[in-house]
gemmi code that builds the backbone of each chain (N, CA, C; Angstrom):
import gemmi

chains = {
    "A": [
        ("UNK", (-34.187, 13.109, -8.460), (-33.786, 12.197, -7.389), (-32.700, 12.852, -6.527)),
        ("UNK", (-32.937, 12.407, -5.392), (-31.813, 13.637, -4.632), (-30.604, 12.735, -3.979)),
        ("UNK", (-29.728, 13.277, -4.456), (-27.954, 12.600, -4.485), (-27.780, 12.617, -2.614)),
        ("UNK", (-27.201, 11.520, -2.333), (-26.296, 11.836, -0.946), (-25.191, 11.049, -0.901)),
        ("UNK", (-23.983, 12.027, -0.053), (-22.782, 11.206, -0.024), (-22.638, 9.674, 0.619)),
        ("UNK", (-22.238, 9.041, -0.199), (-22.590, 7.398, 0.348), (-20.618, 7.290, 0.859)),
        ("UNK", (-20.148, 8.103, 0.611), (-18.592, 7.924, 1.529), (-17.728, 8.572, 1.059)),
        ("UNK", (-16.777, 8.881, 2.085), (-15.996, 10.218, 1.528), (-14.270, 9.448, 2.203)),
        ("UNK", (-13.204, 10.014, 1.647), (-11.998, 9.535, 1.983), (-10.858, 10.282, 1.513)),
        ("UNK", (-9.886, 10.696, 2.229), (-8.812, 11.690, 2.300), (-7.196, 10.687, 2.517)),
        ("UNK", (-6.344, 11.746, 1.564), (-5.147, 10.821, 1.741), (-4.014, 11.845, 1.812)),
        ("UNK", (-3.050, 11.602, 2.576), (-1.965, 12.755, 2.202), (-0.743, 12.054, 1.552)),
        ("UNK", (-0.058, 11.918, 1.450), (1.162, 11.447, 1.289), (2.445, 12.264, 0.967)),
        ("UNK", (3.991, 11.980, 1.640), (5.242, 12.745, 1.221), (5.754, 12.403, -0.214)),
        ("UNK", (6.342, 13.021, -0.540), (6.634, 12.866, -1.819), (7.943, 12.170, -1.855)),
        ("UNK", (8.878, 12.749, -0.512), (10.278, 12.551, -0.379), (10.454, 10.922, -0.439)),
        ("UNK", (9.379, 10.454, 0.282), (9.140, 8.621, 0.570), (8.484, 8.034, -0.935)),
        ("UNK", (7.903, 8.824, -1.876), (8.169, 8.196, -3.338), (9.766, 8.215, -3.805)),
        ("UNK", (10.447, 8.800, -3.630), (11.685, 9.480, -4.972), (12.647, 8.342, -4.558)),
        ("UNK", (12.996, 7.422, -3.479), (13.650, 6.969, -3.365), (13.431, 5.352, -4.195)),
        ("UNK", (11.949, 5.346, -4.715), (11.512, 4.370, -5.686), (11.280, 4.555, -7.251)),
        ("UNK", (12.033, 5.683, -7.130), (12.634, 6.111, -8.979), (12.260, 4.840, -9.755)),
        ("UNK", (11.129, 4.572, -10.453), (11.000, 3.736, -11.648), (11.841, 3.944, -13.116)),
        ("UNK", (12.235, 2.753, -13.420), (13.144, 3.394, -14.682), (12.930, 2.043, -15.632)),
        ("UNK", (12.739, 2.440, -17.488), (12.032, 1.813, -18.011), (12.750, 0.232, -18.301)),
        ("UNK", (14.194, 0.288, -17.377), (14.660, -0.948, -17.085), (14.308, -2.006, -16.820)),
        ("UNK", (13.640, -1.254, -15.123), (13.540, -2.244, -14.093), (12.259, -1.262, -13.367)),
        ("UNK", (11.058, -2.618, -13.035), (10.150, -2.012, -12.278), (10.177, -3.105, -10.972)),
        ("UNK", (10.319, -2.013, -10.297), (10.099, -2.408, -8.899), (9.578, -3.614, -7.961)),
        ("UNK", (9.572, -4.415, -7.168), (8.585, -5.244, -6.666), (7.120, -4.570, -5.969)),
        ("UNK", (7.858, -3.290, -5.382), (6.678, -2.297, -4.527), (6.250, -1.965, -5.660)),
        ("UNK", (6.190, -1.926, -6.357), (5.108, -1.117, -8.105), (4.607, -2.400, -8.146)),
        ("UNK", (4.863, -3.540, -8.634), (4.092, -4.214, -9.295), (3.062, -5.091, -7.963)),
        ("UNK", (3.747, -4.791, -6.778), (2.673, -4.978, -5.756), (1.278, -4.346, -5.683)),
        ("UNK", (1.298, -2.763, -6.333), (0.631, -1.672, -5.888), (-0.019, -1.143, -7.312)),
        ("UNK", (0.694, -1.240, -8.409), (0.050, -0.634, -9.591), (-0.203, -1.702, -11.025)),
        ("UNK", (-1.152, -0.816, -11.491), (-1.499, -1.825, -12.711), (-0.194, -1.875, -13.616)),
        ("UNK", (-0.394, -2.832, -14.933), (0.539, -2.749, -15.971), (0.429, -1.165, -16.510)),
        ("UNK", (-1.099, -0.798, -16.743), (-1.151, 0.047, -17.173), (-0.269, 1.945, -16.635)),
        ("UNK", (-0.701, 1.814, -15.366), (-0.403, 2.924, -14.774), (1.478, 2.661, -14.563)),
        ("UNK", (1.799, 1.788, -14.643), (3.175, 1.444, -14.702), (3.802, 2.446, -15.851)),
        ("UNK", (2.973, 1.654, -16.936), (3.573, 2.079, -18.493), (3.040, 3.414, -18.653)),
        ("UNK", (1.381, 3.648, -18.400), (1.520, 5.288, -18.160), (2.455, 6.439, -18.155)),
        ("UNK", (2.631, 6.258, -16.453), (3.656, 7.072, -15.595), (5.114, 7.006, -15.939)),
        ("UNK", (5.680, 5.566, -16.218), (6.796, 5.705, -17.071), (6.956, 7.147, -18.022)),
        ("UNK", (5.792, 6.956, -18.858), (6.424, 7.988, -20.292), (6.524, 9.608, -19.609)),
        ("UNK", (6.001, 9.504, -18.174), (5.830, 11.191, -17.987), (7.667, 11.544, -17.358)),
        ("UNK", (7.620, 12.821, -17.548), (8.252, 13.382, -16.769), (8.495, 13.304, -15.191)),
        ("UNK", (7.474, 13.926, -14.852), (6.866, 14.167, -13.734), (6.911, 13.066, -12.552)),
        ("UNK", (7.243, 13.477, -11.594), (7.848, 12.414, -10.300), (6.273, 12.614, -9.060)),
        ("UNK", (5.146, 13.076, -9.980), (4.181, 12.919, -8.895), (3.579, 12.207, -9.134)),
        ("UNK", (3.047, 11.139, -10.097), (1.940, 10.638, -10.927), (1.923, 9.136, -9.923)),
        ("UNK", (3.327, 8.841, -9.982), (2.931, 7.337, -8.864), (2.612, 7.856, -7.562)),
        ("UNK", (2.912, 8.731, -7.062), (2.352, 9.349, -5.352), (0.439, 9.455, -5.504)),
        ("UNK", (0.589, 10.053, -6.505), (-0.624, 10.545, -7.013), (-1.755, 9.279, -6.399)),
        ("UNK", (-0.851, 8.256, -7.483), (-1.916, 7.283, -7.964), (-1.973, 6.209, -6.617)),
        ("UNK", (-0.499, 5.630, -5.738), (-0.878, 5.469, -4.500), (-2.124, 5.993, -3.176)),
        ("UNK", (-1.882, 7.404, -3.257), (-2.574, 8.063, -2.543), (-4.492, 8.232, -3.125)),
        ("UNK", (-4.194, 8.053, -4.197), (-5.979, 7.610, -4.846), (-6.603, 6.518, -4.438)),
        ("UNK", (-5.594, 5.429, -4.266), (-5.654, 4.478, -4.111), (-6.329, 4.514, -2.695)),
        ("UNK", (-5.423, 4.663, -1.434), (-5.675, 4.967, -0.201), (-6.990, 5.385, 0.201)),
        ("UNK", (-7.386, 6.690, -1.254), (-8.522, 7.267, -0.205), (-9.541, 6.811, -1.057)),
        ("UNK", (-9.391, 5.921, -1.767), (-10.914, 5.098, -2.272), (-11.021, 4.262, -1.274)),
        ("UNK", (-9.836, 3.907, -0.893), (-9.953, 2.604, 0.382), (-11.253, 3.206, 1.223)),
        ("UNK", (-10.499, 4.227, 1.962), (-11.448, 5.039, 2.958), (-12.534, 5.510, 2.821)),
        ("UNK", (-12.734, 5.705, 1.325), (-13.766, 6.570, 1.161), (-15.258, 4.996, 0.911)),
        ("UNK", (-14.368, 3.531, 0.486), (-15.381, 2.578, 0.480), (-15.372, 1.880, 1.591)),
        ("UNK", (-14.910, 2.420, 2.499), (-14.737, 2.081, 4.144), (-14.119, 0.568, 4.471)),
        ("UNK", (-12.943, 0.702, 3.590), (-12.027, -0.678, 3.704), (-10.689, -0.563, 3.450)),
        ("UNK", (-10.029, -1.906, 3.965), (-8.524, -1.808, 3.780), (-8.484, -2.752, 3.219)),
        ("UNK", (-6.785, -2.618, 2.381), (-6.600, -3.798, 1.786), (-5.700, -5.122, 2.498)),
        ("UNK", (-6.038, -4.524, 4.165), (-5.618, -5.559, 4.983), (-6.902, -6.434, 5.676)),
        ("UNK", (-8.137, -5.907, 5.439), (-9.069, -6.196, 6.036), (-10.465, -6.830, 4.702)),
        ("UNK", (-10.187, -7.016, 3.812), (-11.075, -6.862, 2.868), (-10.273, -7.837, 1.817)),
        ("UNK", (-11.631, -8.368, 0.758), (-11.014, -8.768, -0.530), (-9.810, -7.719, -1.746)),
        ("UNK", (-10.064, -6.715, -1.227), (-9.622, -5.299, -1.903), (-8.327, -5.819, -2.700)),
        ("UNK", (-8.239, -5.215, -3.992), (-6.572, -5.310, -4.565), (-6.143, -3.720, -4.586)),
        ("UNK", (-4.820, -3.209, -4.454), (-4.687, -2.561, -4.802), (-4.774, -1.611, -6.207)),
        ("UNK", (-4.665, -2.810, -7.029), (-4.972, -3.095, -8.534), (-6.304, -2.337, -8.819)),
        ("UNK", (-6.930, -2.763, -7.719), (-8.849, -2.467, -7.865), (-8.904, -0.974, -8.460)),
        ("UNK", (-8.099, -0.248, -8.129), (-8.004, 1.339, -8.082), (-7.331, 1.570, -9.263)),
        ("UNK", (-7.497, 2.040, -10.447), (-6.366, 2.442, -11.439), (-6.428, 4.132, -11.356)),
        ("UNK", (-5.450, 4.953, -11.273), (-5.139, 6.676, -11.669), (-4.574, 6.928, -12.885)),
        ("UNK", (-5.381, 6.948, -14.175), (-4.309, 6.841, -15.379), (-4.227, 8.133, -16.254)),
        ("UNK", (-3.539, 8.928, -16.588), (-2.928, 10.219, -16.955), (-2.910, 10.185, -18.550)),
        ("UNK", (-4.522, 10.526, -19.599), (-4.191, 9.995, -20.836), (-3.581, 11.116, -21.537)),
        ("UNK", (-2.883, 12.199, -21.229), (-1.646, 13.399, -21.574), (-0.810, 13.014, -20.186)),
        ("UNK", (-0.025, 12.875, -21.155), (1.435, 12.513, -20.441), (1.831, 13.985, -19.567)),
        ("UNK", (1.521, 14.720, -20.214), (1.904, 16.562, -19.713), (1.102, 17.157, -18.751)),
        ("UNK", (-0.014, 16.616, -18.749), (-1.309, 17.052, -17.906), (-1.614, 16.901, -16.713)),
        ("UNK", (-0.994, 16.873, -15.640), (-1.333, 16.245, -14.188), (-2.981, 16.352, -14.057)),
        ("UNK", (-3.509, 17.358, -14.600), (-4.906, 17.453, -13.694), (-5.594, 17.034, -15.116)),
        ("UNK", (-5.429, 16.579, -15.746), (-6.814, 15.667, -16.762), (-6.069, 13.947, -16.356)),
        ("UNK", (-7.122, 13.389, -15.925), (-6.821, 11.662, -15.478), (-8.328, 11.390, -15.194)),
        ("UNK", (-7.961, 10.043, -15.584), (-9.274, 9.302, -15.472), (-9.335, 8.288, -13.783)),
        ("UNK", (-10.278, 7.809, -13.447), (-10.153, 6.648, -12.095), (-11.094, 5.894, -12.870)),
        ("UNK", (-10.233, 4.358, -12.685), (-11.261, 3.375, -13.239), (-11.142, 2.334, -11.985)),
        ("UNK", (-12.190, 1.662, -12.040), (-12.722, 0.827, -10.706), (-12.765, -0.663, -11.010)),
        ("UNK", (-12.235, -1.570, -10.620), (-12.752, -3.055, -11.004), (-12.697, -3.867, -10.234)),
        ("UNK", (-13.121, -5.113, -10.172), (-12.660, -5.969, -8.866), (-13.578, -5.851, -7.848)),
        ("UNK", (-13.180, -5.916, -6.387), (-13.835, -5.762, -5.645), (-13.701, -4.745, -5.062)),
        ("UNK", (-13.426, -3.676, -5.600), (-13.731, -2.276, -5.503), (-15.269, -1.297, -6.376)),
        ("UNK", (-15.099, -2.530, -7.634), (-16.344, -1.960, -8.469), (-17.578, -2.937, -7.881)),
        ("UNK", (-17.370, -3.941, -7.150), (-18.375, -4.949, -6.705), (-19.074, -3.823, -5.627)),
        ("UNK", (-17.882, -3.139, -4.529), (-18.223, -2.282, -3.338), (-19.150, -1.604, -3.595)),
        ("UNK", (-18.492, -0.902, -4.644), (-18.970, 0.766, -5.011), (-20.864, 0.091, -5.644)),
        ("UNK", (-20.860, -0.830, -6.378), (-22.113, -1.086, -6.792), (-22.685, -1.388, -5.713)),
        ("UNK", (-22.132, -1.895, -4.554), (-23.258, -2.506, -3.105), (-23.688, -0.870, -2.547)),
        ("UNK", (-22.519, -0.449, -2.479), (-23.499, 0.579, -2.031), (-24.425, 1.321, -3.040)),
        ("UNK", (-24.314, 1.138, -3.883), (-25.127, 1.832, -4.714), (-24.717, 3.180, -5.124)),
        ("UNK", (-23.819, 3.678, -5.249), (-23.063, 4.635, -5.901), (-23.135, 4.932, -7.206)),
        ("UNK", (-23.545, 5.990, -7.637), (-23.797, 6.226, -9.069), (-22.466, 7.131, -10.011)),
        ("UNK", (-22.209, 7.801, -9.010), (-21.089, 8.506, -9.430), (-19.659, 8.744, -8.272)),
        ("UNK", (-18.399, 9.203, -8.625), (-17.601, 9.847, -8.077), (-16.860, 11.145, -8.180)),
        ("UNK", (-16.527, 12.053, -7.350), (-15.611, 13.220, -7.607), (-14.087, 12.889, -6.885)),
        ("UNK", (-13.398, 13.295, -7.629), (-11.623, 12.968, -6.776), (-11.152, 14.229, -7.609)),
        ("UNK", (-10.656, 14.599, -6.074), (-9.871, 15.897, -6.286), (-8.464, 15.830, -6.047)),
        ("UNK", (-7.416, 16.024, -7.029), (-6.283, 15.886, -6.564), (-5.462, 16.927, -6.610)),
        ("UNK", (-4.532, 17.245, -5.256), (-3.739, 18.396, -4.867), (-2.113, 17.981, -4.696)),
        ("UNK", (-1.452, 18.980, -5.034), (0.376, 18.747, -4.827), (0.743, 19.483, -5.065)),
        ("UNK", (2.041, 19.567, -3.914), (3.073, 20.528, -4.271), (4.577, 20.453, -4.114)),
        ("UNK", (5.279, 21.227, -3.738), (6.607, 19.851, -3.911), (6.895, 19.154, -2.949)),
        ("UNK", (6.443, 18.794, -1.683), (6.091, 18.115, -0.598), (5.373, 17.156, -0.723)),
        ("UNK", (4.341, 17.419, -0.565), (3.114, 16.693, -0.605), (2.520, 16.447, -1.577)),
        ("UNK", (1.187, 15.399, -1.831), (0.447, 14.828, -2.930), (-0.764, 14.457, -1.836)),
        ("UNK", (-2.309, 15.279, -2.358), (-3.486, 14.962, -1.539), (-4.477, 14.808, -2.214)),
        ("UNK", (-5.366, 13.798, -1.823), (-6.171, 12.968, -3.122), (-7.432, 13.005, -1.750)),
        ("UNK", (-8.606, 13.433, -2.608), (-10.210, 13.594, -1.924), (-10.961, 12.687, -3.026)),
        ("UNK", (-11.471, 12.135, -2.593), (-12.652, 10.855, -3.181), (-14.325, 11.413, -2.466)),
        ("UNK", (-14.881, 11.297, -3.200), (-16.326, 11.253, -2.172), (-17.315, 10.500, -3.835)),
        ("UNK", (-18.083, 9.979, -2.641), (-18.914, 8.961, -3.299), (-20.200, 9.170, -3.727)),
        ("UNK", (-21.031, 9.241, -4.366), (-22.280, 9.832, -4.082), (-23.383, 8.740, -4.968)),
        ("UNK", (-24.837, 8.426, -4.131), (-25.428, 7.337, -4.300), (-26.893, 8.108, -4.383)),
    ],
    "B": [
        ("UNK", (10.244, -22.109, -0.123), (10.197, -22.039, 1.799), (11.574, -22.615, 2.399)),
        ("UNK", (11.670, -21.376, 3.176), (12.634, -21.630, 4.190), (12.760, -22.254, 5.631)),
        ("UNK", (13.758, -22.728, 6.136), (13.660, -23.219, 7.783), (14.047, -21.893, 8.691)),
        ("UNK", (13.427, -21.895, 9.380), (13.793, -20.638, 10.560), (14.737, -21.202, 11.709)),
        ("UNK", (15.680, -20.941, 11.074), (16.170, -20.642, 12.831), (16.668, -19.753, 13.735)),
        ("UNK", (17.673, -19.841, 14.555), (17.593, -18.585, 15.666), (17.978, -17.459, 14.503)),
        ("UNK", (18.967, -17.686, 13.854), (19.897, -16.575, 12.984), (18.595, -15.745, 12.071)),
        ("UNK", (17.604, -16.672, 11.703), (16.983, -16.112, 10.875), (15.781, -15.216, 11.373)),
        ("UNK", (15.533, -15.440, 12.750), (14.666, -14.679, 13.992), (15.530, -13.463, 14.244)),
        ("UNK", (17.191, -13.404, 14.131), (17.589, -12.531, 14.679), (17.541, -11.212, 13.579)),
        ("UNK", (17.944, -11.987, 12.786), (18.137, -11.108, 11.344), (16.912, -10.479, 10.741)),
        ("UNK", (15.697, -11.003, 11.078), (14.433, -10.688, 10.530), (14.555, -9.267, 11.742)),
        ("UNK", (14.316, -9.541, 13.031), (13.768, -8.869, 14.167), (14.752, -7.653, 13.945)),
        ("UNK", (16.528, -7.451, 13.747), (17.479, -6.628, 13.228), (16.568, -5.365, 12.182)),
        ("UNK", (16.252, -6.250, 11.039), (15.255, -5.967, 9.808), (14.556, -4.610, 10.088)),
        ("UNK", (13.742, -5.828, 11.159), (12.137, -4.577, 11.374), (12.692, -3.123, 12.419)),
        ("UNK", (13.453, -3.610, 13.447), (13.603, -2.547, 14.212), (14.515, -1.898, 13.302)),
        ("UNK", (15.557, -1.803, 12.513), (16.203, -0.971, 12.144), (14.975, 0.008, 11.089)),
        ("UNK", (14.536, -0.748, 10.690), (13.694, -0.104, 9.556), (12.729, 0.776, 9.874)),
        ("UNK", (11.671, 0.268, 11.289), (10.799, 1.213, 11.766), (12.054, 2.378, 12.358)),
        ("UNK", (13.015, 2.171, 12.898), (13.631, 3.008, 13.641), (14.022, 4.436, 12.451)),
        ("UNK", (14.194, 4.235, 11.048), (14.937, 4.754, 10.194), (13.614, 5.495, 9.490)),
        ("UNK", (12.779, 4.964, 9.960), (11.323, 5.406, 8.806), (10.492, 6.566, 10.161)),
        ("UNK", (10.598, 5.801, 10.985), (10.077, 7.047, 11.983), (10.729, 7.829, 12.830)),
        ("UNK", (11.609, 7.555, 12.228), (12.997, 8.730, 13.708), (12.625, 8.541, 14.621)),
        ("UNK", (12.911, 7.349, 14.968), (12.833, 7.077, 16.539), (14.140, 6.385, 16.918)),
        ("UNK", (14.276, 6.426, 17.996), (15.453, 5.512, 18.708), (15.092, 4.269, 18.663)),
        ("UNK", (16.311, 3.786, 18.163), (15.964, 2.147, 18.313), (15.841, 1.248, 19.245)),
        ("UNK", (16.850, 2.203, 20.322), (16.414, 1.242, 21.356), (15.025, 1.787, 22.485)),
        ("UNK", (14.176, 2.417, 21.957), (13.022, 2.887, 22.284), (11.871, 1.805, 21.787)),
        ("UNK", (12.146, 0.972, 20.779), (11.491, -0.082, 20.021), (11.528, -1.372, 20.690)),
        ("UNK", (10.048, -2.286, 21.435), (10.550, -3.345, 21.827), (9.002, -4.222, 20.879)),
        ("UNK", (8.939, -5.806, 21.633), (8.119, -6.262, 20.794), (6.895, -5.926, 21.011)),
        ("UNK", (5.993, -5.108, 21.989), (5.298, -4.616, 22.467), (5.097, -3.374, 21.458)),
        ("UNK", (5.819, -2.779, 21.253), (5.637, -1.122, 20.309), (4.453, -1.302, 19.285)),
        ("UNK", (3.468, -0.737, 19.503), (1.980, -0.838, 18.655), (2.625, 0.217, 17.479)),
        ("UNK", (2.632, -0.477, 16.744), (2.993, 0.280, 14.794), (2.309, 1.410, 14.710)),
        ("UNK", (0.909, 1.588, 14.820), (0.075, 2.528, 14.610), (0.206, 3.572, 15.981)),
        ("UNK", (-0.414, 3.507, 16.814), (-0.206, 4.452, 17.813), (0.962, 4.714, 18.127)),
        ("UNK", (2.458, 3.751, 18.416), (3.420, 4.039, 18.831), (4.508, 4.823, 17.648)),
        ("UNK", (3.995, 4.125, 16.685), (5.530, 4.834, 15.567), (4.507, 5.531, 14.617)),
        ("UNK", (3.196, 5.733, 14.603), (2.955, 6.271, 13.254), (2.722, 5.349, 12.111)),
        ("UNK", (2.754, 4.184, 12.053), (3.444, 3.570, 10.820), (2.004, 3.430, 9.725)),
        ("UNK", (2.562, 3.081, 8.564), (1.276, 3.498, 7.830), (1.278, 2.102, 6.425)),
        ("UNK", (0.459, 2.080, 5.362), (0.269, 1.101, 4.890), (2.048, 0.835, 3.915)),
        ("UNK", (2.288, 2.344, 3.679), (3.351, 2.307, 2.784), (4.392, 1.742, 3.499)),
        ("UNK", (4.665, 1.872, 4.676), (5.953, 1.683, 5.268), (5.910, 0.169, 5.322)),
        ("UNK", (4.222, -0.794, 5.715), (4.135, -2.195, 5.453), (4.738, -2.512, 4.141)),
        ("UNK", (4.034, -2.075, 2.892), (4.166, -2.546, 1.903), (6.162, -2.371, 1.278)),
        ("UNK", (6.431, -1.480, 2.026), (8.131, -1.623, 1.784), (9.053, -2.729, 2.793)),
        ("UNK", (8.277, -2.866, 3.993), (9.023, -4.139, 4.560), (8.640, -5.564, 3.982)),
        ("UNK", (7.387, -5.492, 3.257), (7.306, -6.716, 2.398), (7.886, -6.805, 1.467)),
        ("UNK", (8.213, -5.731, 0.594), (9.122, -6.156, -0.765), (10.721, -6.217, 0.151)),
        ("UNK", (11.121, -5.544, 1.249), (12.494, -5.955, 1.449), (12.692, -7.567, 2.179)),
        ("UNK", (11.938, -7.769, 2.269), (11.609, -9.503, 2.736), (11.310, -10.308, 1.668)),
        ("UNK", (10.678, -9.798, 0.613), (10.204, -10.725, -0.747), (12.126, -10.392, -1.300)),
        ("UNK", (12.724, -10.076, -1.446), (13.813, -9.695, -2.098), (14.964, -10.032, -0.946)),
        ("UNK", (14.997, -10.063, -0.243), (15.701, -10.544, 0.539), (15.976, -11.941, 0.968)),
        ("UNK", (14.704, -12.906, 1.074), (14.791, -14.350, 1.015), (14.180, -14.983, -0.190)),
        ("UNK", (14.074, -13.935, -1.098), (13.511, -14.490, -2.582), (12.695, -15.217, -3.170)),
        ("UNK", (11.405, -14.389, -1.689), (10.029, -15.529, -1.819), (8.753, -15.412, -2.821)),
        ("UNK", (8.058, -16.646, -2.971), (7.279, -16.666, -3.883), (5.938, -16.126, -3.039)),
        ("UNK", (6.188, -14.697, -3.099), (4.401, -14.398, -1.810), (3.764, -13.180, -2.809)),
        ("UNK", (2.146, -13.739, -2.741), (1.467, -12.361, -3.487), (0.695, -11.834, -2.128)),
        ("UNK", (0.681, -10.576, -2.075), (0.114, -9.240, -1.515), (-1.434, -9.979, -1.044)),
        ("UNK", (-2.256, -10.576, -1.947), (-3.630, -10.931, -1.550), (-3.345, -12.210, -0.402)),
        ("UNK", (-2.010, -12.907, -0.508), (-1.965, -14.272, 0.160), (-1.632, -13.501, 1.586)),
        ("UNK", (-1.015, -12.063, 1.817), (-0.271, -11.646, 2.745), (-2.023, -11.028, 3.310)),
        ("UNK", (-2.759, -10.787, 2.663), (-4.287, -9.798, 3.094), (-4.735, -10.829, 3.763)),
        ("UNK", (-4.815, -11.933, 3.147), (-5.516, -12.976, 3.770), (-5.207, -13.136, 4.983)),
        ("UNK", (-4.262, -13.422, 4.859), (-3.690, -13.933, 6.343), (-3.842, -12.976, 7.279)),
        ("UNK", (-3.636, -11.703, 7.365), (-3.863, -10.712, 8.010), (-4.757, -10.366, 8.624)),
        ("UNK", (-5.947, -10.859, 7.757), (-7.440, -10.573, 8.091), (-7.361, -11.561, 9.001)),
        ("UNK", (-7.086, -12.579, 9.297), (-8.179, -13.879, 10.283), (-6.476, -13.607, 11.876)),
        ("UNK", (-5.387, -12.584, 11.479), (-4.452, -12.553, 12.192), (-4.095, -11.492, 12.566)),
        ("UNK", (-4.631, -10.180, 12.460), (-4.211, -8.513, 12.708), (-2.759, -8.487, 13.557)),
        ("UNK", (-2.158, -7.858, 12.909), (-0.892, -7.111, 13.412), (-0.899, -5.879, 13.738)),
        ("UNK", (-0.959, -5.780, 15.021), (-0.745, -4.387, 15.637), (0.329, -4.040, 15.997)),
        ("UNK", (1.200, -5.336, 16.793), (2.731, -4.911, 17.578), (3.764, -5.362, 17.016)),
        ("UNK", (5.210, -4.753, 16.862), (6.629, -5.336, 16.047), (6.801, -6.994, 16.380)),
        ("UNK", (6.418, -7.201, 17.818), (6.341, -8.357, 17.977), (5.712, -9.160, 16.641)),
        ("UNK", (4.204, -9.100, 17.137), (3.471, -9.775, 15.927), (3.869, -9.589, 14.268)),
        ("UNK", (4.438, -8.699, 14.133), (5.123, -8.188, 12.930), (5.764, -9.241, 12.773)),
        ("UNK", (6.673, -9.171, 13.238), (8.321, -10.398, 13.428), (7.479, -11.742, 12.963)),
        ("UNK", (6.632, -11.901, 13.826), (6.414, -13.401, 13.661), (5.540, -13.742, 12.392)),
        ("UNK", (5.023, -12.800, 12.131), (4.319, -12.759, 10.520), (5.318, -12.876, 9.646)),
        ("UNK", (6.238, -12.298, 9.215), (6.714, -12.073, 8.714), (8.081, -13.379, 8.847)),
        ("UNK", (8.143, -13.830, 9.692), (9.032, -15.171, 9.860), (7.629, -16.518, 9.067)),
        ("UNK", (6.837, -15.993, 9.623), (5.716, -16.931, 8.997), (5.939, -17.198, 7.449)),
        ("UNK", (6.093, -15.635, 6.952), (5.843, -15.369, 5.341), (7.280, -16.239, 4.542)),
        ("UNK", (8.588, -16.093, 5.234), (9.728, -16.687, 4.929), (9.173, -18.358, 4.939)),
        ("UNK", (8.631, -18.916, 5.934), (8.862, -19.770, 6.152), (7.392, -20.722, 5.300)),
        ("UNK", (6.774, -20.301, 5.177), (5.260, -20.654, 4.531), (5.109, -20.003, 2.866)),
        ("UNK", (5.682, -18.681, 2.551), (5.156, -18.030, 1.607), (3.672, -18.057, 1.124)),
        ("UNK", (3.957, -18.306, 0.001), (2.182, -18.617, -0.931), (1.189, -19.080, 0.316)),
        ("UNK", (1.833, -20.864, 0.926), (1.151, -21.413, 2.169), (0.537, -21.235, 2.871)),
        ("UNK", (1.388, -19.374, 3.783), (0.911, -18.616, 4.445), (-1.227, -18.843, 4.489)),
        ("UNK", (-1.245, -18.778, 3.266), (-3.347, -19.013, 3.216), (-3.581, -20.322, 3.507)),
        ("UNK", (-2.831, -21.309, 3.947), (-3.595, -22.533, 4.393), (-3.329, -22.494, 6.105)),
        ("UNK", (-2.581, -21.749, 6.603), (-2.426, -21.712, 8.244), (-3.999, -21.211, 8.936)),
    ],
}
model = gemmi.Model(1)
for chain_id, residues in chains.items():
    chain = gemmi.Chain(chain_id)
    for i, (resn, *xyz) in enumerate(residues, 1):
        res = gemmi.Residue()
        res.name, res.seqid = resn, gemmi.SeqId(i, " ")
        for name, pos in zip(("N", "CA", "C"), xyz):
            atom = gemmi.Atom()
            atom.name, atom.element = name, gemmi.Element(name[0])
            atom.pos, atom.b_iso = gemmi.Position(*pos), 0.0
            res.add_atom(atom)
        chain.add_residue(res)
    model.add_chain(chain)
structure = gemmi.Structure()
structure.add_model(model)
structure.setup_entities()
């Protein structure tokens, strides 16, 4: 059966505009719990690493784009999108899980699979989604 | 829910222009209610989603993110103007905001 891209979506984001939302296992944020699951909360907590919430924002973003919606224009949650890191040490092994009316989307179009590629460096954080049906 | 009045129009409108002004290096007094967010400053979903938590924390409202989508959808905000008044909406309606 022959695969074609059913939608593709690109995200950049600064890093400098995360750091000033330092999560700490105190106190989580109102902008976090607007934007991320419990899970990816408690995730990203245990890491080190100050890219994993940029990361997981910017995944977020370009599933938007890549299912040709906003979450100003659409049933969409941000929630819909999870980026979850199951080695705390590992930036590049993570899973994307879909639910909501993001997994309702992705089934309308008929999408069988996804690839997300994620890039960073100490600037930037860039997340590629493409869809394929 | 709160009552709006002038103080609370002034202080909101203070809010937004200082904030777009500080987030996009722009002059503030280059900012009027006319200034289109997107074409004029750049502005992007993140910079929304931080003037909503400094407004949810600031008048200490009971508003979820899907009640703020809603409304958005049947009301698009393009200009600081329309910003302002959404966002005086959200003080003044919260949750509600989805029955307008």
């Amino acid at each position: 059966m022959t695969e074609t891209v059913a939608g593709c979506g690109i995200d950049i984001e600064e890093l400098i505009r995360f750091r000033a939302k330092k999560l700490s296992e105190e106190g989580v944020d109102g902008f976090s719990e607007m934007v991320y699951t419990p899970d990816e909360i408690s995730n990203n907590l245990k890491s080190d690493s100050d890219i994993k919430f940029p990361l997981c924002f910017s995944c977020k973003e370009a599933f938007f784009k890549a299912l040709g919606v906003s979450w100003m224009n659409s049933n969409i949650s941000w929630k819909d999108i999870e980026l979850l890191f199951p080695d705390e040490k590992d930036v590049l092994n993570y899973n994307v899980r879909l639910s909501g009316y993001a997994r309702e989307l992705y089934e309308k179009k008929r999408c069988r699979r996804f690839e997300t590629q994620l890039e960073f460096n100490d600037e930037f954080v860039v997340v590629q989604v493409v869809l394929f049906s | 829910m709160g009552k709006i009045t002038e103080n609370t129009r002034a202080e909101v409108t203070e809010i937004v222009y200082r904030f777009f002004s500080d987030e996009c290096e722009v002059d503030i007094n280059s900012i009027n209610e006319k200034t289109n967010i997107i074409s004029d400053l750049e502005g992007d979903s993140l910079m929304f989603l931080e003037l909503i938590e400094i407004f949810k924390k600031k008048y200490s409202l009971n508003l979820e993110l899907k009640t703020i989508a809603k409304y958005i959808l049947r009301h698009p905000v393009e200009t600081i103007g329309q910003l302002i008044d959404t966002q005086l909406l959200m003080i003044e309606h919260e949750n509600n905001l989805v029955n307008l």
